[in-house]
N, C-alpha and C positions, 0 to 999 in steps of 0.2 A: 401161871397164876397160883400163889397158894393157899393152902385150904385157909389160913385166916381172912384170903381177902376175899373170899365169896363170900361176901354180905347182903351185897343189892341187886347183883343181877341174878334175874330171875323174882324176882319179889315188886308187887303193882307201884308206882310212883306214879301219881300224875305230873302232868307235864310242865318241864319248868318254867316255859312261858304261857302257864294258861292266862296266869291274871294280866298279863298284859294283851293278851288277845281279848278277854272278856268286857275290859276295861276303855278299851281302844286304844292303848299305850302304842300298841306292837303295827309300825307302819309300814305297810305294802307298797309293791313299786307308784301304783297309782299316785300316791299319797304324799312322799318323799316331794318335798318343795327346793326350787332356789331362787334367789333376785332372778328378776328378769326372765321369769322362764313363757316360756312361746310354746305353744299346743299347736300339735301338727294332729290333719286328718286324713286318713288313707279315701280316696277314690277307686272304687272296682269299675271294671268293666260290665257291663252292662249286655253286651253281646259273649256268646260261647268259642266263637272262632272269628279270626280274621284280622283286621291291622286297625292301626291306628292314624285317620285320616288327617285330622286336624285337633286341637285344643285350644276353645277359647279363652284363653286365659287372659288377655289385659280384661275385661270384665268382671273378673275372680279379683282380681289383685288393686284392683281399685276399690275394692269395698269393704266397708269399714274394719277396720282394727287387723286385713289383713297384710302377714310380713311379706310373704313369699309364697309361689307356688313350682312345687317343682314336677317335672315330667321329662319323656321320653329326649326334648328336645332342649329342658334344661336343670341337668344332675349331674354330679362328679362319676366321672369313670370310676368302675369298680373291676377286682383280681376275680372273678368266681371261678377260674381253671384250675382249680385244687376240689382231691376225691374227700368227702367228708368220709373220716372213720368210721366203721362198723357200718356204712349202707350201702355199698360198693365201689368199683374202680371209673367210675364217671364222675366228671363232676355236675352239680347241681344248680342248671340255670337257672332255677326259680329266684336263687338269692340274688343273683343277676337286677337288680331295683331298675326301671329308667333305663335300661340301656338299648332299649330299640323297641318301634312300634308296634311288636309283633303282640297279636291275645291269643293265647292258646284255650284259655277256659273262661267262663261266667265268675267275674269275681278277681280275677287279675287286674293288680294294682297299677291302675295308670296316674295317678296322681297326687301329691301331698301337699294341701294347703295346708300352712305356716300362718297363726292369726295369735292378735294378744291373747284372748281367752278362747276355751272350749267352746264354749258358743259361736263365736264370731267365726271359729274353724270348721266346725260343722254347718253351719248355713252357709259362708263360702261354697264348701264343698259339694251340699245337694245342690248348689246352682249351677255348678260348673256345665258346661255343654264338652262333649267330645263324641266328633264327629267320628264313623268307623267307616270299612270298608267290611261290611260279612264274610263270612264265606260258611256251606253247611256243616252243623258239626255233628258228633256219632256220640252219644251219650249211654248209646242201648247196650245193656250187659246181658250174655246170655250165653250157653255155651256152641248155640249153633249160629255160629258166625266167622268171620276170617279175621286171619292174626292176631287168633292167640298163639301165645309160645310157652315151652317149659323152660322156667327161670329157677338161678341161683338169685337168693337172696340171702336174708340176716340169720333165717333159720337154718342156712346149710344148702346142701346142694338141691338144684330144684327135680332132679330125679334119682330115685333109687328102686332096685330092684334085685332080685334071687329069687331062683327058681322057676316051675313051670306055671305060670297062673293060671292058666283055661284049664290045664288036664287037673289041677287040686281040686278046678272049681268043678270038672265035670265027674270026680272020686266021692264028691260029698255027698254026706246023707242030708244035711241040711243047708241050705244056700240064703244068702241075705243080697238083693243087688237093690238098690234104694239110693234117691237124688235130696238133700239137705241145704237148704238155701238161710243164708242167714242175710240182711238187708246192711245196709252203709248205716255206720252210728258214728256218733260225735261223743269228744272227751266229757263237755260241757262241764270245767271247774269250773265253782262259785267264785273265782276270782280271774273277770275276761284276762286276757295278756296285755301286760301294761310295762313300758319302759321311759325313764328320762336320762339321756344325754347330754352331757356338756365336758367343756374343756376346762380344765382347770391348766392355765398353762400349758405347758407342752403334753399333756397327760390327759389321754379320754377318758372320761370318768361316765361309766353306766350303772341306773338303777337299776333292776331289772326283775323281773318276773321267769324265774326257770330252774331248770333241775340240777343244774351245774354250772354255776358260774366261769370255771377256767376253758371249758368246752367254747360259750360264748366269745372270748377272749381270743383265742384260735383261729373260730370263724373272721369275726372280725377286726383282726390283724391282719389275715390275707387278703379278705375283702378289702379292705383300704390302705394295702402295703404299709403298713403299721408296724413297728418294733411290736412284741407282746408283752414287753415289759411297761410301754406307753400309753398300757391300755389296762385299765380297773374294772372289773364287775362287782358289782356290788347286790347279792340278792338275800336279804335277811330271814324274810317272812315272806311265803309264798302259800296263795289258798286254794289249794287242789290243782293237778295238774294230771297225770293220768298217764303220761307219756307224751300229750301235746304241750308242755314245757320243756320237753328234750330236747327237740331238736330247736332251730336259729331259723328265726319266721323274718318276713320280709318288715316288719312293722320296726324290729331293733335294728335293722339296716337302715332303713330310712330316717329312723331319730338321730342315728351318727350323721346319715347326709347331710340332714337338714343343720346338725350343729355344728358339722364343720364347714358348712360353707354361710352361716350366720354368723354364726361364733358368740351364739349366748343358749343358754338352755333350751331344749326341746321334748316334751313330752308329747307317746303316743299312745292312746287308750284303745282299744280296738271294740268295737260292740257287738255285743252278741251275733248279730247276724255277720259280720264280717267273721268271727269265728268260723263260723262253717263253713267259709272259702280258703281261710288263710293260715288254719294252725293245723292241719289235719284231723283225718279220721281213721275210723276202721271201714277198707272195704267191704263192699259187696260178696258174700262167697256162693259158688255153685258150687256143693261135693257129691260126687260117688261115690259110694263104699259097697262094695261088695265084701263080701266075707261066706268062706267057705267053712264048714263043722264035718266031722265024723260022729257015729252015732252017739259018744259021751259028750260031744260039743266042745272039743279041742281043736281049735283051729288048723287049716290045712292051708287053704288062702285068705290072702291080707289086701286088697287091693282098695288104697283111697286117693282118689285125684279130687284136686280142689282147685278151684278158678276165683283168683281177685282179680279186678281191677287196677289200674294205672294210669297215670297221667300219659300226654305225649311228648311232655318234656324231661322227666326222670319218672326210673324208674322204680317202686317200693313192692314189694309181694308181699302178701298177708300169707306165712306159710303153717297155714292151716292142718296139712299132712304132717307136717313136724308131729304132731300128737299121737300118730301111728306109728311113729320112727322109736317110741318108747315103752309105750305101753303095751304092745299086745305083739306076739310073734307066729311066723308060723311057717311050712317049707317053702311055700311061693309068697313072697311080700313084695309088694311095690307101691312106692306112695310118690304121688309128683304134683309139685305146686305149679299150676298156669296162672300165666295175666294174660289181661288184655289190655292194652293203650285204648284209652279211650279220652276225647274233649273234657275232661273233669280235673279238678284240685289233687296235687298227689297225695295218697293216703298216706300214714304217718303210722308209728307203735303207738297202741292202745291197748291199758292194761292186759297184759296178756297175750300179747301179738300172736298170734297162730294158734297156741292152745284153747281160748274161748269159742272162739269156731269150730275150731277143729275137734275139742270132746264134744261138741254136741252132736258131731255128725255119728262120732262113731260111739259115742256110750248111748245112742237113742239105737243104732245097728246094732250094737250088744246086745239090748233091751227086746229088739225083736227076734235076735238068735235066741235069747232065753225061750220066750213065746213060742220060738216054731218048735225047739228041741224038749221044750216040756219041763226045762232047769232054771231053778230058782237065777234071779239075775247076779244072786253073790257071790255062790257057787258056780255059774258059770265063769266068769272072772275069776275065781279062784283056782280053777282048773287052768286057765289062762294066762298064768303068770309067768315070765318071763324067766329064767335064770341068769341071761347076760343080757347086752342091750339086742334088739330086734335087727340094727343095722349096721354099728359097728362091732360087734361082737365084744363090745369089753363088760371087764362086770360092774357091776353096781357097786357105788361107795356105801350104797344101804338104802335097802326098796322095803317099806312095811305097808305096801297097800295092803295085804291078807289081814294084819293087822287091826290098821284102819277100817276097815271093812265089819271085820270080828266087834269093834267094840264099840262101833256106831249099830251095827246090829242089835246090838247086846241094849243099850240105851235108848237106840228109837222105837224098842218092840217088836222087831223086824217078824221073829216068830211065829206073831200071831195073824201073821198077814196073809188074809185068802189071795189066792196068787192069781185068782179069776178076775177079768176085769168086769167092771160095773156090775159089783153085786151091791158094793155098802152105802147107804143111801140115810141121808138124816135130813127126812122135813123134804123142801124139795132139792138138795143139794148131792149129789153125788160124790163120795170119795173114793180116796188114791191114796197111792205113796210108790216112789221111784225114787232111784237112789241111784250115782254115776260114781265114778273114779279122776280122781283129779292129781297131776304133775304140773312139775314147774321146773326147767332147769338149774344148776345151781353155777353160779359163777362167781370171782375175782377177779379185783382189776388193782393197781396198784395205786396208793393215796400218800399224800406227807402232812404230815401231823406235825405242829410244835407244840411242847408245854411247858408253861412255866411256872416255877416257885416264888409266890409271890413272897414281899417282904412280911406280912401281916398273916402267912400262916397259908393261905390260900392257893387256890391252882388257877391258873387261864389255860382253858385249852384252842388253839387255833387251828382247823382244817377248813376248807371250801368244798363243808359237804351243803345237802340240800335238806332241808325240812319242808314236805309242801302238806305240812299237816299229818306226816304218818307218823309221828313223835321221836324220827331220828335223834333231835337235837337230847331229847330227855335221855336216850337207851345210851350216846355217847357218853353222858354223863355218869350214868351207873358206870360203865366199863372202866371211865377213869377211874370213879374213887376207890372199883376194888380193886384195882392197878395199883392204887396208891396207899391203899388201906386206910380210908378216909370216908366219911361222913359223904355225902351228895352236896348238902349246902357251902361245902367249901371248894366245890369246882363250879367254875361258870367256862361254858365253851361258847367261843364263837365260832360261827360257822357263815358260809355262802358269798365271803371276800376272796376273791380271784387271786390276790394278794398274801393267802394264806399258804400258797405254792399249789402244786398240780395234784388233782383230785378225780376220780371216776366219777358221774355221773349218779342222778338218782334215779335209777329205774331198772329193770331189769332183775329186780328183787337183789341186787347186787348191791347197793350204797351202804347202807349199815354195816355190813361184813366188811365189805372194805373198806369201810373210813373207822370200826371197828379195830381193825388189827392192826393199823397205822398209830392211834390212839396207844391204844393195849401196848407195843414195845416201844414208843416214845417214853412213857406213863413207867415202865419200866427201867431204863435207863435213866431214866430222872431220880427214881429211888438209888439210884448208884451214886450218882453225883451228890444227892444232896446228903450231908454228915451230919447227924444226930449232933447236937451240941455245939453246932458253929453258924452263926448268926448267917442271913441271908442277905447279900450283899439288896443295896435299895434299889436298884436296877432287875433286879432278882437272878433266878436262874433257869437259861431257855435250855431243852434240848430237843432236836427236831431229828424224825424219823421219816427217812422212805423206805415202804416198803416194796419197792420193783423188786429187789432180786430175791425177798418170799416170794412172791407171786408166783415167777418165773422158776425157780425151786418147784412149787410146788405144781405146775405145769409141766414138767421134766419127768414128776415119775409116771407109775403104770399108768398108761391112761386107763378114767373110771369112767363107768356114766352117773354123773351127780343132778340129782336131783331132790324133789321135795316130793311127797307124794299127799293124798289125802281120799278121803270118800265123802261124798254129799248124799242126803236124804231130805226126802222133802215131803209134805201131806199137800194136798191141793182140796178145794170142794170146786166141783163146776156144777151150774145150772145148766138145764138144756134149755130149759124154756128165753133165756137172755142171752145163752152163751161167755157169762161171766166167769172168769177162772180166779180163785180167791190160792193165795196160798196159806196155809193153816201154821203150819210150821217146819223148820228144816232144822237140820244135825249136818256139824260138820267137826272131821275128825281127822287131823292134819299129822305129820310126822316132816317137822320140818326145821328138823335144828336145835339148838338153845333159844329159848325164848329170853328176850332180855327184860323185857318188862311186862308183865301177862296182861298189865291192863290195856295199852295199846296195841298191844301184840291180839287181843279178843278184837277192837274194834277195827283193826285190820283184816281178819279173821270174816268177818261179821259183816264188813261194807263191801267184801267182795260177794259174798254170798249175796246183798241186797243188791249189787250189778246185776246177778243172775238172774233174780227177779224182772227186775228192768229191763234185759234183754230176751229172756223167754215169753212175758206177758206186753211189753210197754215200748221197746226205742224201736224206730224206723224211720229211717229219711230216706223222703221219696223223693226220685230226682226226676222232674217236669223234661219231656222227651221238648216239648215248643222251647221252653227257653237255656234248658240245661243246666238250669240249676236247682239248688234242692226246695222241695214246697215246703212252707211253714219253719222256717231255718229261725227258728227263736224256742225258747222255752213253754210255750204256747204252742206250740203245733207239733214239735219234738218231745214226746211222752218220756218223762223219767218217772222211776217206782218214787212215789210219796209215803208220809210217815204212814197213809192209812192201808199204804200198800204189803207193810212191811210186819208182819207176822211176830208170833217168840222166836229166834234166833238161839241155838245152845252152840256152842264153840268148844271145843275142847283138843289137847293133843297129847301126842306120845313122847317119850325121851327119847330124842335122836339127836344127840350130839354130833356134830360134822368131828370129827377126830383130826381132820386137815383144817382146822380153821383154829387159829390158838384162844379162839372164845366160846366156839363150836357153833356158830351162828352156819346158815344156809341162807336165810330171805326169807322173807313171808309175805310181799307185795303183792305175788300178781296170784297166788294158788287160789285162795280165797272164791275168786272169781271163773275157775276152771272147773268144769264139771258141774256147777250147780242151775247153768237155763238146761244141760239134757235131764236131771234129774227130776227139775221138773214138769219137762216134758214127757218124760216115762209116767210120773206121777198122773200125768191129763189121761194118758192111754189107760193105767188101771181103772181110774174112776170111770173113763167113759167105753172104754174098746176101743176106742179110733185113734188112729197114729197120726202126726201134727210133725210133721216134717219139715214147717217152713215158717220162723221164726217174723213175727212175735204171734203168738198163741192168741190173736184178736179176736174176742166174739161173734164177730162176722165168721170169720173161719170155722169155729167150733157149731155154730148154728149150720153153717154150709157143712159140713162134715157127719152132722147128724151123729146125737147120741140117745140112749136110751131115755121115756122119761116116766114120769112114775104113772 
């Protein structure tokens, strides 16, 4: 890129489709209409384990406006014997729709009434009768119980270790051994999952709700032995999604059943509470962390094991230890992520897969290694920084936590902080302030970009990336025009058409980077082709870029450990007398790349931090041991942080260009959210003395825990 064409990136744009969002222009899968379209309604199971005995359905199907209903004993055969990428080498029976009467969990899909309208599909459907056969299920998560095992999953291997652990831990002058439980949370975007189906001719054409359109595509070409070219996704506008629009839920399997074997349109809406059985969560985690110090508080042992949960049909691990695999080193380390199969929904990534759990356990263990050893909690962490990675020994493409650290310090006041807990007290409120460390891995994956010269001066750009509201569509935008050396109003991109050719995914703080640099030397080669002074034929002029063999190039050399890094700071006030935890205000001070647009790039920044919130003070699903599923599965009994919940927010970051990325982008999706519930759990312990190990920080607990009061 050169120096003329950095214009816009890195400079605030708001987003180029706001005013059709504000407006109601901009239509969501929900939304997307066609003649003749027929609303299908998913049926759950009702029991946690056992078969499926009977279905009354001539009763269903006889009443009013409904088309059809289909189930175990009448649906199209489906392929699910293919391993889905990136979550290991089994394949995944769940998508398996209808194909035999087995229920493994509360909330397994036995049913889909086909009716004219939504209405007519949902009253069907709450009529239906299906009869079961039980049998008991195991719902209880805990660590003293049988079969668990230590699993590889998405984060890596599910054991690692070096050194002597017991003889570091029994050399030390100071010792940390402490149990960290974080509870089962849901994605819960503002827009449930919503898909319509139909056949345009020989050509399956889907609307759909998700993070990558050519992913879906994939899925459902094998699923229904399908050419891939036979098959369209089509996903424009998408309204939060978290991770649970990543992967292929059984609700878009079923909208193709039901339209292929109709053969007129089918829309499926899913409602709230079917969410919490059918799009996944975040497990449950139990962690250990011990940690061993010498007398300046430089670690000697590293040891965190972490226990999620799992289905007993596939299997997903929340690898929560992955967060000790980076941050913190020392002669004995071993971190190992456990599941346990349990009667339950399989969990799913959610913002942050492994690292949200996992900093809490161990930047709250930091917190109290500072406390025992008598060192400030920044400088202990400072002392504790890494030189290469912890576990595979390579070095860092660029680590500024010390940084981070220094200049959130520098801004939150850190200085003047009496380092004693529960001394500072205003009215009858008690204060605090805690502060954690926050990583994110950095990744690429390879995407194809076209663009074209229009005749009228203008640019189209076409990739099937994802926008679920984190202002991708906008940041692509800049990237073209200073590609192009051009203005922003004369690029319009589209994006989330399957159609657009093969694209990475939105998640994993990886989509922008890579649909970035697909952009970026498409957008370049086009200035090649197009000649100053010779008209634009009226068809205009395309040219398309993959980037695989960047990618793979850049995977070939030293291997680095790539990451984002940052520090959170937080104020709390807690009452004793109620047990109320208020948060005052947090700082968060990230090193995590080029920013392409700072104004989105703040409120990315800033909604992970209010995650944190939500998950230190407010989310918990409780799963009912009688019936197995979770209690209060709506927004109504599932606490998320509200606007009153949500404090002043300051965001700010460092210049860290990725020097491997030809935009210097790294991600900024999931950091946000890393490090800021332990920070302000450290924050509870200054204000009050008492340590809070077991998430969410609920006034009951703080009352049970007893703190000082005036």
């Amino acid at each position: 890129m050169t120096t003329a064409a950095r214009r816009v990136v890195g400079t605030a744009q708001v987003r180029v489709e706001g005013r059709a969002k504000v407006t109601g222009a901009a239509r969501y899968a929900g939304e997307v209409t066609f003649p003749e379209l027929a609303h299908g309604w998913l049926v759950l199971s009702t029991v946690a384990r056992g078969r499926i005995r009977s279905v009354e359905a001539d009763a269903v199907r006889a009443m009013p406006g409904v088309v059809d209903m289909l189930h175990h004993g009448h649906a199209l055969p489906l392929d699910a014997d293919f391993v889905v990428p990136m979550l290991g080498t089994k394949p995944n029976p769940v998508l398996a729709l209808f194909q035999n009467d087995r229920v493994p969990y509360l909330g397994w899909p036995v049913a889909l009434v086909v009716a004219e309208t939504s209405e007519q599909a949902r009253e069907a459907a709450e009529s239906l009768v299906v009869h079961y056969d039980t049998e008991p299920h195991d719902v209880d998560f805990g660590a003293e119980r049988p079969g668990i095992l230590t699993a590889d999953g998405p984060g890596g291997p599910g054991l690692t270790e070096k050194g002597d652990l017991e003889a570091e831990l029994a050399a030390s002058v100071f010792v940390v051994d402490a149990e960290y439980t974080t509870p089962e949370e849901h994605h819960s975007p503002i827009e449930p999952h919503a898909v319509t189906a139909r056949w345009d001719g020989d050509r399956l054409e889907v609307v759909d709700a998700n993070q990558g359109s050519p992913w879906v595509v994939d899925h459902l070409s094998r699923l229904f032995s399908l050419d891939p070219a036979a098959v369209r996704v089509w996903s424009e506008h998408v309204g939060g999604a978290f991770g649970s629009k990543g992967m292929v839920h059984v609700h878009q399997v079923a909208a193709v059943m039901a339209t292929t074997m109709l053969r007129r349109p089918v829309r499926v809406v899913l409602t709230r509470r079917q969410m919490f059985a059918l799009t996944g969560y975040r497990s449950a985690t139990l962690q250990r962390v011990r940690l061993g110090a010498d007398s300046h508080g430089r670690l000697r042992a590293l040891d965190h094991r972490a226990l999620s949960m799992t289905s007993t049909v596939y299997r997903f691990v929340e690898p929560a230890a992955g967060f000790s695999r980076v941050m913190y080193d020392a002669a004995a380390h071993r971190t190992a992520n456990d599941v346990v199969p349990l009667d339950v929904p399989t969990p799913s990534f959610m913002r942050a897969p492994g690292e949200a759990p996992g900093s809490f356990a161990v930047e709250s263990a930091l917190d109290e290694l500072a406390e025992k050893s008598g060192i400030d909690p920044i400088e202990l962490r400072i002392r504790n920084e890494p030189e290469r990675g912890p576990v595979s020994g390579h070095p860092f493409s660029g680590r500024h936590v010390v940084a981070c650290f220094r200049e959130g310090a520098r801004r939150f006041g850190w200085a003047e902080r009496d380092p004693r807990p529960g001394v500072r007290r205003e009215g009858r409120w008690l204060l605090g302030t805690g502060t954690a460390a926050a990583t994110y891995h950095v990744s690429a994956a390879p995407a194809t970009a076209s663009v074209t010269a229009e005749v009228d001066g203008g640019y189209t750009v076409r990739i099937a990336a994802a926008d679920m509201g984190t202002g991708a569509r906008t940041a692509l935008t800049l990237v073209a025009a200073d590609a192009l050396d051009v203005a922003p109003d004369r690029v319009r991109v589209l994006i989330g058409d399957s159609d657009f050719g093969p694209a990475i995914l939105g998640g994993g703080s990886m989509g922008t980077r890579s649909w970035s640099w697909a952009v970026l030397q498409a957008c370049g080669e086009l200035r090649v082709r197009v000649v100053p002074g010779v008209d634009i034929p009226p068809q205009g002029i395309t040219v398309r870029y993959d980037t695989t063999a960047d990618v793979v190039a850049i995977a070939q050399r030293e291997p680095r450990e790539r990451h984002t890094f940052g520090a959170q700071f937080a104020e709390v006030a807690v009452d004793p007398a109620t047990g109320e935890v208020r948060v005052r205000r947090m700082l968060g001070v990230f090193a995590a790349g080029r920013i392409v647009n700072p104004l989105t790039a703040r409120s990315q920044f800033a909604g992970g931090m209010i995650w944190g919130i939500s998950m230190a003070l407010h989310e918990e699903a409780a799963r009912d041991r009688a019936t197995g599923g979770p209690v209060g599965a709506d927004l109504a009994g599932y606490h998320i942080a509200a606007h009153a919940d949500v404090p002043a927010i300051e965001v700010c970051w460092l210049e860290d260009p990725d020097p491997d990325d030809p935009v210097g982008i790294k991600g900024i999706g999931e950091i946000g959210n890393v490090g800021s519930a332990a920070a302000i759990a450290n924050a509870v312990w200054h204000a009050t003395g008492v340590r809070h190990r077991h998430l969410p920080i609920r006034p009951d607990r703080v009352l049970a825990a007893g703190a000082p009061r005036a």
